[in-house]
C-alpha positions as CSV (number, residue, x, y, z in Angstrom):
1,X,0.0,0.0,0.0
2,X,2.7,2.4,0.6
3,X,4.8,2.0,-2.4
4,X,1.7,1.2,-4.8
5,X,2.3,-0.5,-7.9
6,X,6.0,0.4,-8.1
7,X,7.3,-1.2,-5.4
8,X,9.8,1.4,-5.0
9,X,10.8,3.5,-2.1
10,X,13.2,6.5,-1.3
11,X,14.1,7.4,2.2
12,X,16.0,9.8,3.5
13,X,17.0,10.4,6.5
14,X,20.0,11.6,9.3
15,X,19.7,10.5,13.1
16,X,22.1,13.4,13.7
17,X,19.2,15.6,12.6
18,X,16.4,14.4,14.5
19,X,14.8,18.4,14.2
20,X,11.2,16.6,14.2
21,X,12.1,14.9,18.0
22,X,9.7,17.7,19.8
23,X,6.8,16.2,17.5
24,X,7.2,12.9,18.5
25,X,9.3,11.7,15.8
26,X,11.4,8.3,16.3
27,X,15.0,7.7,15.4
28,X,14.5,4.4,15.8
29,X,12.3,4.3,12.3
30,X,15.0,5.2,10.3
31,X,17.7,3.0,12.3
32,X,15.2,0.1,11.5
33,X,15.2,1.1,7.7
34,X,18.5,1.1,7.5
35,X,19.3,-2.1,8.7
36,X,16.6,-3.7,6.4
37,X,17.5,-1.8,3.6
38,X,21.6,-2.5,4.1
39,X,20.2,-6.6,4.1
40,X,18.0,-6.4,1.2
41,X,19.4,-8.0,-1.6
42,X,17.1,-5.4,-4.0
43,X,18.1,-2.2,-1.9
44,X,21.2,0.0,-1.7
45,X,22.0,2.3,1.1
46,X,24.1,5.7,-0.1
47,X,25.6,7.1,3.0
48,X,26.1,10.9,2.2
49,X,29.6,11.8,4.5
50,X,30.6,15.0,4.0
51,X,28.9,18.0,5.5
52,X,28.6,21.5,3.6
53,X,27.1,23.2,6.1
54,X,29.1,23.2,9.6
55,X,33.0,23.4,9.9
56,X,35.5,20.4,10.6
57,X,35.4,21.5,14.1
58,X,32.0,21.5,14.9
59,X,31.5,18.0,12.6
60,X,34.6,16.6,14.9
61,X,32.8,17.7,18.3
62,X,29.7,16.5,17.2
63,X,30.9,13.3,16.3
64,X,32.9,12.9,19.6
65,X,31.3,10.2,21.7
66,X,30.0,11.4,25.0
């Protein structure tokens, strides 16, 4: 039902990013379609690494585990 008659599906999404948290958004849905999507055989996973819009220092702090 979601996809239709195309069967295809494009999500994007960053957990560093999770701007939608205060309406109750989940992380978790995104870490799930991940995982299924890096497992499906008929899926590819494009993992977009660099960042245009904060400097290497504030990428490198924010990347720093806590």
């Amino acid at each position: 039902m979601l996809v239709g008659r195309s069967g295809k599906l494009t999500a994007v999404g960053d957990h560093r990013q999770s701007i939608y948290g205060f309406r109750g958004a989940k992380v978790e849905i995104i870490a799930e379609l991940w995982e299924k999507f890096k497992k499906a055989a008929d899926a590819d996973v494009i993992e977009l690494e660099e960042n245009f819009r904060s400097t290497p220092r504030i990428v490198a702090v924010a990347n720093q585990k806590g």
